[in-house]
N, C-alpha and C positions, 0 to 999 in steps of 0.2 A: 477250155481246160476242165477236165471232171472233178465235181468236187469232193473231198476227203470225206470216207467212208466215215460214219459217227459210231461211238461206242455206248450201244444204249442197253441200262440195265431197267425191265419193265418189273414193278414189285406188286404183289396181290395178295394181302392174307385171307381170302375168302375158303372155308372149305366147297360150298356149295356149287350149285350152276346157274346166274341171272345173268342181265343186263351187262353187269361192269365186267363178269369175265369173260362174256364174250366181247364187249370192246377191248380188253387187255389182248385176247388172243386175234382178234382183227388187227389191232396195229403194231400188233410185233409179227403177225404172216406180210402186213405191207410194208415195213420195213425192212424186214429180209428181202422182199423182192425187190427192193431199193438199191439193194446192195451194203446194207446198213448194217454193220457187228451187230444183232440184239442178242440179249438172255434173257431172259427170267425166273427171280426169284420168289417160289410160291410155298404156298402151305403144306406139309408134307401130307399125302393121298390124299389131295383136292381133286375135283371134277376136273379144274382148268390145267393139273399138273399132268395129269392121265392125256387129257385132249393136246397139249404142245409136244408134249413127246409124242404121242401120234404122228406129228406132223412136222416131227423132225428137227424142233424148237429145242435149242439148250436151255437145260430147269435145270434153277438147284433149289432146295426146298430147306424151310425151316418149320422148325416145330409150334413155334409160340409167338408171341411179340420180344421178349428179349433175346431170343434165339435167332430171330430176325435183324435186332440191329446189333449182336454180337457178327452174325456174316458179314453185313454191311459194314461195318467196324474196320475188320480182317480181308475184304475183296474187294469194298467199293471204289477201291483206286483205278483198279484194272478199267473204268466206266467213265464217259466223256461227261454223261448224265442217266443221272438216278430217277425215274419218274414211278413217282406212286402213284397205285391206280384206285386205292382206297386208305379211308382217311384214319386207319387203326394203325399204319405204319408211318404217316409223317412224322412222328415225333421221332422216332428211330433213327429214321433215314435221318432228318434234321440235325440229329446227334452226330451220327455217324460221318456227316459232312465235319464237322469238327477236326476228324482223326484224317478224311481222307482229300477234305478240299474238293467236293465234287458238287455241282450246282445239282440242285432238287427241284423236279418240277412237278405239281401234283393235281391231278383231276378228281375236282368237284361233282359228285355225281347225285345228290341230294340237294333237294330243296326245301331241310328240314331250317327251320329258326334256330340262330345258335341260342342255347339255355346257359345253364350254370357255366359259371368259369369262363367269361364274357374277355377278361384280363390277358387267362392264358392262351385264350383259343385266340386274339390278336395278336400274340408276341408270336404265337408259331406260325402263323400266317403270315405275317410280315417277313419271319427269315426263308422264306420260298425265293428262291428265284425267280418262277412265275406260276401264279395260279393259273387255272383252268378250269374253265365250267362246262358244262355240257350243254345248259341253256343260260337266256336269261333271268330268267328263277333260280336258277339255281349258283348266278353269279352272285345276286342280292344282298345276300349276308357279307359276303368279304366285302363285296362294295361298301356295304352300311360300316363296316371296320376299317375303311380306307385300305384295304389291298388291292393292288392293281389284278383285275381279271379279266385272261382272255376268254371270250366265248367260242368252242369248239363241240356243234353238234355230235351225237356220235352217229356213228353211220349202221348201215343195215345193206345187208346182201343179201340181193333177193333169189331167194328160194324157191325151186320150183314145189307147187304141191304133189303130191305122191297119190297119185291117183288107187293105186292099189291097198299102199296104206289105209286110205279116206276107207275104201272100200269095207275092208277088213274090221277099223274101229266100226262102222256104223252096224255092223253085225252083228260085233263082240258086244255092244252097247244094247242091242236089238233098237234104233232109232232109227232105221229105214224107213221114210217116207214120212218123217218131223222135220220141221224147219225149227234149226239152231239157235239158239243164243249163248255167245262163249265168251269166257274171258282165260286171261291165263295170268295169274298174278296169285303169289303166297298167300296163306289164310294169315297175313297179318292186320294188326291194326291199321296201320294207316292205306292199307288197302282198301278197308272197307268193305271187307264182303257182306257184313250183316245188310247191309243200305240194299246193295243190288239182288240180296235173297229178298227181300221185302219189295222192290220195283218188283222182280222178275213174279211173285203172287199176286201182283199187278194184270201182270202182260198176259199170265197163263189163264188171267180169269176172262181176256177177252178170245185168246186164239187157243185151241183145241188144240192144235196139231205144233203147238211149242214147246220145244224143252231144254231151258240151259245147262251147259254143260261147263265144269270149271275146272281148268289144270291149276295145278299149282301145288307145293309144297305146304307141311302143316306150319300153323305160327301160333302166337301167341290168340289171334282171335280164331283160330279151331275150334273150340269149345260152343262160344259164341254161334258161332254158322250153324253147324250142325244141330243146336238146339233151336234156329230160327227156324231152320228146313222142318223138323219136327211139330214145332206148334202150327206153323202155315202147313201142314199138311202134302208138303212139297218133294217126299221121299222119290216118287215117281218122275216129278216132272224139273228137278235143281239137283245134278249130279254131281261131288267130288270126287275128281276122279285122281287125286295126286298129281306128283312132279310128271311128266312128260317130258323125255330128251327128243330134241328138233321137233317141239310140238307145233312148230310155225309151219310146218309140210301140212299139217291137217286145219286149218283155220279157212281153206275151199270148201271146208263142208259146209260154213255157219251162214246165217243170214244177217246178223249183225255180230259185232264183234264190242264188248263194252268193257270202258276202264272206269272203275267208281274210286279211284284213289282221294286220301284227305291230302295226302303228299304227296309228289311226284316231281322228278326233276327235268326228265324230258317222257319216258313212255315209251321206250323201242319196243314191246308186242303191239302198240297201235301201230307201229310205224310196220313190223309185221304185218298185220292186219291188211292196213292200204296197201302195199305190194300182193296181195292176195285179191286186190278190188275187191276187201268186206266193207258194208257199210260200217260205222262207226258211231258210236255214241260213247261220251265218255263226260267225266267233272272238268271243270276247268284248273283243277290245281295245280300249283307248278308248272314246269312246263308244256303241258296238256295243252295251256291256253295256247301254246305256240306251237305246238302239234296241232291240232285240232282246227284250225283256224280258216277263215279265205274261204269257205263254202266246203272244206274236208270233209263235215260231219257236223254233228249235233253234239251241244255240251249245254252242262248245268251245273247247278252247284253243290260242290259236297257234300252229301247226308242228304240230299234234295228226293227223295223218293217219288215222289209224284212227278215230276218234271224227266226225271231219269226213267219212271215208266213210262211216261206220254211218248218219247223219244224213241223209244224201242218200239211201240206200239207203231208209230207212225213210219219208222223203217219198213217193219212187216208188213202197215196197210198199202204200203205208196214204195214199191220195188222199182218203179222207173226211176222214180225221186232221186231214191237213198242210192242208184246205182250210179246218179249223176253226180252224185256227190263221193260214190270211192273212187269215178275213172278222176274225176281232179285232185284226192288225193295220192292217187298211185302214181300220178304225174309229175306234184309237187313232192313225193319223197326221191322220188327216182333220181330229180332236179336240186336238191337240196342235202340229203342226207348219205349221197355216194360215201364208199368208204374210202378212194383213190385220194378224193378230197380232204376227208378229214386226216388221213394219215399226211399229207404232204403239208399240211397245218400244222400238224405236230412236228416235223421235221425241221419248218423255221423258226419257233419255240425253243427245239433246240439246238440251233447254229445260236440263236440269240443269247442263250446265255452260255455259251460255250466260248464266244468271243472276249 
């Protein structure tokens, strides 16, 4: 006997394009092929609002956090389960279960320390139906609060590289015939790009023909970077090159592929990365550790500049090595972080609290 289709409402207030909204928009495209009612409610002209209606995904959009749980208020009945997919709308939703009786289930995608408000951030956690982490890092906190949490990696679909594309950036770039060093991560803090501008005048003082290239959006440590590229003398050889959409097609150019994060909850551009068979060097924060891990790649420790050059260094000098080391992790993501898998995780999560 088939079982009853679920009425799942996926929620996101992100305006931007990272990590979480593309898992938002992965497990509401496999749950529709499930045969599963989904919708989503997202931020009004978000990145992730634009990309579901592409793809033929029902949006309704709100403008702000109270805007958000005024809908939720007013429709979340019509939903078997409410699942947030970032942590600016649980209290909303939470609320909103009051008026509408609908279990709330929410993914943890940070593996930041909960700070201030130690009190409240356990009373909202505890009225979840069920947490969800994305690793075990990033379970740690609710655990340490006594919240039950389930760990659901998220997944990645792997992407062919775009051969023509590659072509066209190394042009545009004029980097034809440099061996890469890339990352793709915000100029924020807890990314740390100053750490990896300071390895990478490391690596550049030993190899000639190297030059890192960084996607990502500006943040708070903006400022910071650009003024490190400046005093290291690095204008030439440490490029900003901004946000990049489906900048995962181009990551067959690089020769190593690095994450210097101080935080991290799991790291889907390394996981990117490996499906691209780039070597990999990265911190061990957060999740990383459990990314990274089994012989993947090379880790070190946060802010570790010297160790995080040596690492890079020893990719570039030892190419048989570090290739031995992306075919097992392109193996182990393939084997681990399927997105079939994680969505049908999610699916018993919610028959479980739906029962």
């Amino acid at each position: 006997m088939a079982e009853t289709a679920l009425r799942i409402l996926q929620i996101n207030t992100e305006r931007g394009w990272r990590g979480g909204e593309r898992q938002t928009l992965l497990t509401a495209v496999g749950l529709r092929a499930r045969g599963h009612n989904v919708e989503l409610l997202l931020r009004k002209g978000s990145a992730l609002a634009e990309r579901a209606r592409a793809l033929g995904l029902v949006v309704h959009t709100a403008g702000g956090g109270f805007a958000f749980g005024c809908w939720l208020a007013l429709h979340g009945k019509r939903y078997d389960v409410l699942h947030a997919q970032t942590a600016k709308v649980v209290a909303w939703a939470l609320a909103a279960a009051f008026v509408n009786q609908r279990p709330v289930v929410f993914s943890r995608r940070t593996s930041f320390p909960v700070g201030a408000g130690v009190w409240l951030t356990r009373l909202k956690w505890r009225r979840l139906d069920q947490m969800v982490a994305i690793s075990e890092a990033a379970a740690h906190a609710p655990r340490a609060l006594g919240v039950p949490t389930q760990v659901i990696p998220s997944a990645v679909l792997p992407i062919a590289a775009d051969a023509a594309r590659i072509q066209q950036f190394l042009k545009q770039q004029a980097l034809e015939g440099k061996r890469l060093v890339g990352t793709a991560a915000a100029l924020s803090v807890e990314k740390d790009p100053v750490t990896l501008i300071h390895a990478a005048a490391k690596v550049c003082a030993q190899f000639e023909d190297v030059v890192f290239v960084h996607w990502g959006a500006a943040g708070a440590a903006s400022h910071a970077a650009v003024q490190a590229i400046t005093e290291l003398g690095l204008q030439e050889r440490y490029l900003l090159l901004g946000f990049e959409p489906d900048v995962e097609q181009l990551f067959a150019a690089l020769s190593v592929f690095v994450m210097a994060s101080r935080y991290e909850a799991l790291g889907s551009s390394v996981l990117d990365a490996m499906l691209q068979n780039v070597p990999v060097v990265s911190t061990d924060a957060g999740g990383l550790k459990e990314t990274v891990s089994a012989g993947r790649g090379l880790v070190c420790a946060p802010g570790d500049v010297a160790t995080m050059a040596s690492h890079i260094a020893f990719m570039l000098a030892q190419p048989e090595q570090a290739q031995a080391m992306a075919t097992v992790a392109y193996a182990a993501v393939r084997a681990e972080y399927a997105v079939n898998s994680m969505v049908e995780r999610y699916i018993d999560v919610y028959r479980a609290v739906v029962t």
